[in-house]
MOPAC internal coordinates of N, CA, C and O (Angstrom, degrees):
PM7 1SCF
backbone

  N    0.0000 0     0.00 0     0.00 0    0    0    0
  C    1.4407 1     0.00 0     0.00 0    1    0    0
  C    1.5196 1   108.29 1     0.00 0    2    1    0
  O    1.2310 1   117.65 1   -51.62 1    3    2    1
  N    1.5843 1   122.08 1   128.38 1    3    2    1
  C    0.7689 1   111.79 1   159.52 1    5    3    2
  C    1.4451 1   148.61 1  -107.41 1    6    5    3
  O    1.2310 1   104.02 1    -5.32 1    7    6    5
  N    1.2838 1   147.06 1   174.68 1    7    6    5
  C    1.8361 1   134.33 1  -165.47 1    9    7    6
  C    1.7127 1    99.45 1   -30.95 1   10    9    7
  O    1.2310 1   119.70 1   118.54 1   11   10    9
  N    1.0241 1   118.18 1   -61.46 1   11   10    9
  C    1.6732 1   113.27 1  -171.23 1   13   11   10
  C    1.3575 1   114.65 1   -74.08 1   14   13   11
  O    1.2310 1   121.45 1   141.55 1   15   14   13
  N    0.8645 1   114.84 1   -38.45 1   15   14   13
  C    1.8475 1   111.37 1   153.76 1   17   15   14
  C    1.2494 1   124.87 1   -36.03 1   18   17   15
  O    1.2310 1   121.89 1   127.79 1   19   18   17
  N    1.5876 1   113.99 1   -52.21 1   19   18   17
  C    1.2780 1   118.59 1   178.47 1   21   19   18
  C    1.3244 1   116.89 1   -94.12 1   22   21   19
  O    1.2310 1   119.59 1  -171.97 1   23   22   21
  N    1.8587 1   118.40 1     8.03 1   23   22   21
  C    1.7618 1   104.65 1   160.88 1   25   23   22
  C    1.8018 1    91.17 1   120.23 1   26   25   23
  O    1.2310 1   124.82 1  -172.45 1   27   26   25
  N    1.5219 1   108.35 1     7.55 1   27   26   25
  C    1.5059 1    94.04 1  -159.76 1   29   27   26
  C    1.3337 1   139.93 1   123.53 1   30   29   27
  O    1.2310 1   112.68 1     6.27 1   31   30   29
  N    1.3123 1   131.42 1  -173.73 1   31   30   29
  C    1.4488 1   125.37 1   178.41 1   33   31   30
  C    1.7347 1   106.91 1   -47.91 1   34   33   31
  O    1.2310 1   127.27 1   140.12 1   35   34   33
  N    1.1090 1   103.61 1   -39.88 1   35   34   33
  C    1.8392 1   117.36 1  -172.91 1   37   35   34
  C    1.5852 1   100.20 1   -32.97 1   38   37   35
  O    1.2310 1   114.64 1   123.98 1   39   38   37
  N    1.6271 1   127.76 1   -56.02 1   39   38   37
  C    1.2651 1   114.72 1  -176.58 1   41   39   38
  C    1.3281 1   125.78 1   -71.07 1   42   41   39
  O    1.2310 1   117.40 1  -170.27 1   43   42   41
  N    1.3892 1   122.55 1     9.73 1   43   42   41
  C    1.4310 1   119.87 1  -174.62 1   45   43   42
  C    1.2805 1   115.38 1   -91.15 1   46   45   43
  O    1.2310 1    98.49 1   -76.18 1   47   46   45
  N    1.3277 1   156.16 1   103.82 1   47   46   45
  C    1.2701 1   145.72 1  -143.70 1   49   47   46
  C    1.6338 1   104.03 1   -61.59 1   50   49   47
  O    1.2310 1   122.81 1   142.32 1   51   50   49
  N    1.0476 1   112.22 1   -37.68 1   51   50   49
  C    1.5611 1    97.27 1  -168.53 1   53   51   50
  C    1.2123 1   105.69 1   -75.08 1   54   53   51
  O    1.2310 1   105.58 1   142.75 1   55   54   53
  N    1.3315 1   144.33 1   -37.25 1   55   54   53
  C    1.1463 1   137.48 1  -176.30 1   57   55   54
  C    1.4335 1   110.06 1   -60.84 1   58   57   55
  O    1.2310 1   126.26 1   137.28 1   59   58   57
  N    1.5699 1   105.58 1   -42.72 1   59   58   57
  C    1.4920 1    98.53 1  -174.68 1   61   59   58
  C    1.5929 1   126.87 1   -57.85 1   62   61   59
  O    1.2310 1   141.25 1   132.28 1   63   62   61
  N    1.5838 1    76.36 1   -47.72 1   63   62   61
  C    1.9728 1    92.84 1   173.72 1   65   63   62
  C    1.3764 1   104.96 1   -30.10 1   66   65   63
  O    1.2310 1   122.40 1   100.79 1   67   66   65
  N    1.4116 1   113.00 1   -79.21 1   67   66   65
  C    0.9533 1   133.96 1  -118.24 1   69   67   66
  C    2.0579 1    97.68 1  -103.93 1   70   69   67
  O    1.2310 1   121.57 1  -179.78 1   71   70   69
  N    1.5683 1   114.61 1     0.22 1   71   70   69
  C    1.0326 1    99.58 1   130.23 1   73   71   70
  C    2.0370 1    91.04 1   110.15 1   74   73   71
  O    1.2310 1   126.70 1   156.83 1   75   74   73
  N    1.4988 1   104.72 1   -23.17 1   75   74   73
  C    1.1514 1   139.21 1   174.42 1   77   75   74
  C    1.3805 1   136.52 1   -44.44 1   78   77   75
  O    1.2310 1   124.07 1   166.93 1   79   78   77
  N    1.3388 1   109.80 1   -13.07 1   79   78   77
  C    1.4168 1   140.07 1   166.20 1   81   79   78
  C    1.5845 1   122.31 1  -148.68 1   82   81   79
  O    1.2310 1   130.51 1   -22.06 1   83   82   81
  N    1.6013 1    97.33 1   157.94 1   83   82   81
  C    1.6012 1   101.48 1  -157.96 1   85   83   82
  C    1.4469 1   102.23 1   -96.76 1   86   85   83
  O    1.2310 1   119.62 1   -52.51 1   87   86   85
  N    1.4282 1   118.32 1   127.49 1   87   86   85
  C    1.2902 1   122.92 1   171.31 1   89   87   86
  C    1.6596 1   113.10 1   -85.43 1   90   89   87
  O    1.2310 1   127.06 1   -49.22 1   91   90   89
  N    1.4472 1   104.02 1   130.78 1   91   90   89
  C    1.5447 1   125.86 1   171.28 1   93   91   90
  C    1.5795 1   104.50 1   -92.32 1   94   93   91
  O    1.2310 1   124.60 1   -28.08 1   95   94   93
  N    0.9222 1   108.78 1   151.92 1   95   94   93
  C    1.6070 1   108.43 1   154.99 1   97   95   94
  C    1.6452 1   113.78 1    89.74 1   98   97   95
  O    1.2310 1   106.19 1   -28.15 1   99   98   97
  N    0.9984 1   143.26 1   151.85 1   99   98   97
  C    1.3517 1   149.26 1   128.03 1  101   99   98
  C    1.5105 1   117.05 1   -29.02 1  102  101   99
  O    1.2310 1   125.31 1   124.64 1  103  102  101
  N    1.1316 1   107.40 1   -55.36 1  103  102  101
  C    1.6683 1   119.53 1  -170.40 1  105  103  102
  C    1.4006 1   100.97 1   -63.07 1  106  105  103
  O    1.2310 1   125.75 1   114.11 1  107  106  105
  N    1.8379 1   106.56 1   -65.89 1  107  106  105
  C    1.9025 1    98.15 1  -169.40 1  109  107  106
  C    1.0369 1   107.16 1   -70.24 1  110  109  107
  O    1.2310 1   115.74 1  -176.71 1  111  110  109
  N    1.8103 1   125.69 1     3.29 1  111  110  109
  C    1.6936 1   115.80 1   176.53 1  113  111  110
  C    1.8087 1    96.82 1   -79.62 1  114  113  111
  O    1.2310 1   117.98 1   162.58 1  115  114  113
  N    1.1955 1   121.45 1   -17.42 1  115  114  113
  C    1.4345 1   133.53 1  -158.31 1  117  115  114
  C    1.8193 1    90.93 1   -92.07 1  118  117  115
  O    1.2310 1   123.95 1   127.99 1  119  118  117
  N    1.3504 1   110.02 1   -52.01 1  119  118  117
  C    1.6607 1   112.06 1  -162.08 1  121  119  118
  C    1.4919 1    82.30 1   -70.93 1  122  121  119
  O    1.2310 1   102.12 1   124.25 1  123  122  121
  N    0.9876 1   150.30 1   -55.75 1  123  122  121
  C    1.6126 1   145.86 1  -131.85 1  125  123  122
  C    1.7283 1    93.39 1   -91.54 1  126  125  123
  O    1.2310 1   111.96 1   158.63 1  127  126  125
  N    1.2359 1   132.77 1   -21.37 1  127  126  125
  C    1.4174 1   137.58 1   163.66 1  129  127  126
  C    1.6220 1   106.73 1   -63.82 1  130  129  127
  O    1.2310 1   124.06 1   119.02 1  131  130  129
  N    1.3846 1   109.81 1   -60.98 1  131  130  129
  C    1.6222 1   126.96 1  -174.80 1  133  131  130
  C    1.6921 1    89.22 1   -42.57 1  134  133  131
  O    1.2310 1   119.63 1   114.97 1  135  134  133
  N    1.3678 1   118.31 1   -65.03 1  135  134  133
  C    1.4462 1   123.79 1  -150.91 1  137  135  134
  C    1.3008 1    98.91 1   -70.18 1  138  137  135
  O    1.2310 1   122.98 1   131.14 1  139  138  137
  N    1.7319 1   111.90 1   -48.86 1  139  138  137
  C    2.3602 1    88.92 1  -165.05 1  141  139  138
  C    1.3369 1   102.37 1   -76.59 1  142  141  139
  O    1.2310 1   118.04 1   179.91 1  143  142  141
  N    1.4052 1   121.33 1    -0.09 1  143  142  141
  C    1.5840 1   112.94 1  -177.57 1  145  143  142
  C    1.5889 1    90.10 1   -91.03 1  146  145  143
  O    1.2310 1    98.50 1   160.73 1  147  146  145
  N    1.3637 1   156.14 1   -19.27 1  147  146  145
  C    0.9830 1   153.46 1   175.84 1  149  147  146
  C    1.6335 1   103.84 1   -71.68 1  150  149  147
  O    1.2310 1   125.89 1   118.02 1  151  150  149
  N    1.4533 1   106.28 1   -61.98 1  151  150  149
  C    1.2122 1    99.38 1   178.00 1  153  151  150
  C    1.2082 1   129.80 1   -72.05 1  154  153  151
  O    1.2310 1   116.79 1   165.68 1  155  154  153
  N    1.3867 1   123.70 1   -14.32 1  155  154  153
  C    1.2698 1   107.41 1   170.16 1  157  155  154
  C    1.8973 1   118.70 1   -83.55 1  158  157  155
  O    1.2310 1   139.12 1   171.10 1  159  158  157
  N    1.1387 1    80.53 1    -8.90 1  159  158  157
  C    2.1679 1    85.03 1   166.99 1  161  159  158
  C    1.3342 1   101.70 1   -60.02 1  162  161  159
  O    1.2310 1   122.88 1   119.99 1  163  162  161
  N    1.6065 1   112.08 1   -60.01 1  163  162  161
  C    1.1740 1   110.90 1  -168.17 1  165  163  162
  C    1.7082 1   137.02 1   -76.57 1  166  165  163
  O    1.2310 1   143.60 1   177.76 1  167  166  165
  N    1.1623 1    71.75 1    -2.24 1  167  166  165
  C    1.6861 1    86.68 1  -179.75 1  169  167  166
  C    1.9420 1    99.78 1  -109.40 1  170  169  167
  O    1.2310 1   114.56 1   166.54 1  171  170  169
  N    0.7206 1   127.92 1   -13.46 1  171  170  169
  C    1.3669 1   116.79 1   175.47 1  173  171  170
  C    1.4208 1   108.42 1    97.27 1  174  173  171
  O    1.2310 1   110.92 1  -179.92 1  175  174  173
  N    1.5415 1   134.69 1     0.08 1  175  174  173
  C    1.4647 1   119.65 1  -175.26 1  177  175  174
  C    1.4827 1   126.52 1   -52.31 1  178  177  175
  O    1.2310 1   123.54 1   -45.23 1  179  178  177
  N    1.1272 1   110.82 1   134.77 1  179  178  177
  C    1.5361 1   138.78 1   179.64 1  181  179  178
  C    1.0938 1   109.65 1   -50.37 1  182  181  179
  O    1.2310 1   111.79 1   145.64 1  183  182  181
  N    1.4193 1   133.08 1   -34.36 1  183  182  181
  C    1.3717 1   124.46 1  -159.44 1  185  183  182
  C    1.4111 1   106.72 1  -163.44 1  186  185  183
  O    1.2310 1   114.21 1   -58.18 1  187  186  185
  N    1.6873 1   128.58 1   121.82 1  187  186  185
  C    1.5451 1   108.65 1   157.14 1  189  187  186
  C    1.2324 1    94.83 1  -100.13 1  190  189  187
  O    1.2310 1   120.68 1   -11.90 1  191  190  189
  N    1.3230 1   116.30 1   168.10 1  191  190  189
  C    1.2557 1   152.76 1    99.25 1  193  191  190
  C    1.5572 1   156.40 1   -44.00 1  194  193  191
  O    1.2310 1   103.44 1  -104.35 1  195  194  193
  N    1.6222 1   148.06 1    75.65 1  195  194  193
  C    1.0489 1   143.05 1  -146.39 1  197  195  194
  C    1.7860 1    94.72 1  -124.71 1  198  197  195
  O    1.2310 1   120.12 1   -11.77 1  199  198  197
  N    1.4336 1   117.38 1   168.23 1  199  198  197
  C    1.0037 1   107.81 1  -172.72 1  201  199  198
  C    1.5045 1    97.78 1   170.94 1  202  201  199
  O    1.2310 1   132.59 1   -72.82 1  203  202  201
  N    1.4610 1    93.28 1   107.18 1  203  202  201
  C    1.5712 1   104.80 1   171.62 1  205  203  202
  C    1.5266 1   129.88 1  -161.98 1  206  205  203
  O    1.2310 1   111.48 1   -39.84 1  207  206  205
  N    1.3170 1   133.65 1   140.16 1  207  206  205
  C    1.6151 1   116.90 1  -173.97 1  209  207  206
  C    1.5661 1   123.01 1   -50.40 1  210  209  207
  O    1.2310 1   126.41 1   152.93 1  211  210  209
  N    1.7692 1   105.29 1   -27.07 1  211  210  209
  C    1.4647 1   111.58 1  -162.23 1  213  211  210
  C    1.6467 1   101.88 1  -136.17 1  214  213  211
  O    1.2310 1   121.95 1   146.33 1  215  214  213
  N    0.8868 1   113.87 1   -33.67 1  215  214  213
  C    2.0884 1   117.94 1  -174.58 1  217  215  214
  C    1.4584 1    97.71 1    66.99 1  218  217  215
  O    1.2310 1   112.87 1  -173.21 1  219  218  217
  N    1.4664 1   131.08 1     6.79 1  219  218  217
  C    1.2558 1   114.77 1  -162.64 1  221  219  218
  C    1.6073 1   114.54 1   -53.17 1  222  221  219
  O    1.2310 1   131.05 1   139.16 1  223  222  221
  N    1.7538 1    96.27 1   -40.84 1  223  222  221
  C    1.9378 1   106.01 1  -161.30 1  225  223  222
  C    1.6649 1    96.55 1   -84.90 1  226  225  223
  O    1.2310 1   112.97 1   179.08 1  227  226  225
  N    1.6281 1   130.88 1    -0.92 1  227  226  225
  C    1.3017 1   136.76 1   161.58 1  229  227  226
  C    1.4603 1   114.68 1   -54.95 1  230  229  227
  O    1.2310 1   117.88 1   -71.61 1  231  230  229
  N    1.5502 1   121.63 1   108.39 1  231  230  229
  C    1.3940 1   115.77 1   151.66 1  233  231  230
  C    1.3877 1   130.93 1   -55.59 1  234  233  231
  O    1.2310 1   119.18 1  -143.73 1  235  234  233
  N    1.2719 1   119.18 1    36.27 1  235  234  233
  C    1.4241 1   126.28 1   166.58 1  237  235  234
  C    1.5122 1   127.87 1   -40.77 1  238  237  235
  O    1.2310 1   122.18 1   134.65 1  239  238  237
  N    1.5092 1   113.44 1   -45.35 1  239  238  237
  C    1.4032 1   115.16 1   168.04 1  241  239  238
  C    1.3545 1   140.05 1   -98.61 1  242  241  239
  O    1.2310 1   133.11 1  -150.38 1  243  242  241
  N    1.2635 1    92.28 1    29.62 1  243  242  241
  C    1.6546 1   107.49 1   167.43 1  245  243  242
  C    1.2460 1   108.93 1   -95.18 1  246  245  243
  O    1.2310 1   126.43 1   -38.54 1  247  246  245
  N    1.7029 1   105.24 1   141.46 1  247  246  245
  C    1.3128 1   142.79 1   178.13 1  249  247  246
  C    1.8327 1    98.40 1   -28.21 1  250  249  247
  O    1.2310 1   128.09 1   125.87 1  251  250  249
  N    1.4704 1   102.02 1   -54.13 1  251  250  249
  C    1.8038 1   108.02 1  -160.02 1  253  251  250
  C    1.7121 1   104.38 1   -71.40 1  254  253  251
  O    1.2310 1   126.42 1   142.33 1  255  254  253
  N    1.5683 1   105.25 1   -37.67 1  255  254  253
  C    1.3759 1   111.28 1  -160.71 1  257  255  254
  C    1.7316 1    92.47 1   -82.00 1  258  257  255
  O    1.2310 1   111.57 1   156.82 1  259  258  257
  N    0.8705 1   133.49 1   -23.18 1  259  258  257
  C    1.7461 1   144.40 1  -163.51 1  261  259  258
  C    2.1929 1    88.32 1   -85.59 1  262  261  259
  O    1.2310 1   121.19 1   118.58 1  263  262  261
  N    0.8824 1   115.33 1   -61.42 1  263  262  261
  C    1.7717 1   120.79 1   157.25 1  265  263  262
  C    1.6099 1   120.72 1   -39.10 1  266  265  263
  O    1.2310 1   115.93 1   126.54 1  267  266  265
  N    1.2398 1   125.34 1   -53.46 1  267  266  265
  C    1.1144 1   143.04 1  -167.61 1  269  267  266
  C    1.9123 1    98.69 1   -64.77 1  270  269  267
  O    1.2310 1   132.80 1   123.53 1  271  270  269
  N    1.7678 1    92.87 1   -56.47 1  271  270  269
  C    1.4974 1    93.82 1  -169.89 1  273  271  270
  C    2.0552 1   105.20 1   -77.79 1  274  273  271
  O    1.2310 1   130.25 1   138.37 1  275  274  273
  N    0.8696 1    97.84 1   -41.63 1  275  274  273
  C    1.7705 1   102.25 1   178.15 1  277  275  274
  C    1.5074 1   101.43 1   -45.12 1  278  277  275
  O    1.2310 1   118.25 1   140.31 1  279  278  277
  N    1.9759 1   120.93 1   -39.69 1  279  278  277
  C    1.4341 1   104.67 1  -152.01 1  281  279  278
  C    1.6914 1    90.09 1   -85.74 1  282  281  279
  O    1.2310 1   126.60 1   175.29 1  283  282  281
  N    1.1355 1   104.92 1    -4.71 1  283  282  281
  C    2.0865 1   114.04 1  -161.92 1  285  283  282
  C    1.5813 1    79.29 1   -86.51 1  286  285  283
  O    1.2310 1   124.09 1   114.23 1  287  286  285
  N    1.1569 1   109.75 1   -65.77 1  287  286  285
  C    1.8695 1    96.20 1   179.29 1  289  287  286
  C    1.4988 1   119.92 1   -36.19 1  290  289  287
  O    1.2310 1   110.46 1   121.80 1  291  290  289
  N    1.3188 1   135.53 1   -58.20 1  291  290  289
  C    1.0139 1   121.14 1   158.93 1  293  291  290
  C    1.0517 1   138.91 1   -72.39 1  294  293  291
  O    1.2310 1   117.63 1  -175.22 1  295  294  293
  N    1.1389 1   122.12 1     4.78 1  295  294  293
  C    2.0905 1   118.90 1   168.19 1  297  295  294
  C    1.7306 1    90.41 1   -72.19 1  298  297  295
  O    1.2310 1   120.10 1   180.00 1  299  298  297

């Protein structure tokens, strides 16, 4: 998928990370989760952070995002 696929700057990891573009939608709030949890596997980050009353609109229990955080556990 690419940036316009996903709604915009929102799919580009760095932007997302880093907080840098405005998410619309449920979904690119969902893709922009998928991605800094991707990127931070791949990049080695030290530490997340998540933070919410409910996680409901969080893709937390998907197959990819459940991978993403396991491979971030081990970097």
């Amino acid at each position: 998928m690419d940036a316009e696929q996903a709604g915009g700057p929102v799919g580009q990891a760095g932007n997302a990370a880093a907080g840098t573009a405005r998410i619309e939608g449920r979904e690119a709030f969902r893709e922009a989760v998928r991605q800094a949890l991707r990127t931070a596997a791949e990049e080695g980050w030290r530490e997340i952070v998540l933070s919410d009353a409910s996680f409901l609109d969080w893709p937390l229990g998907e197959p990819a995002v459940i991978e993403s955080l396991q491979a971030w556990a081990r970097s």
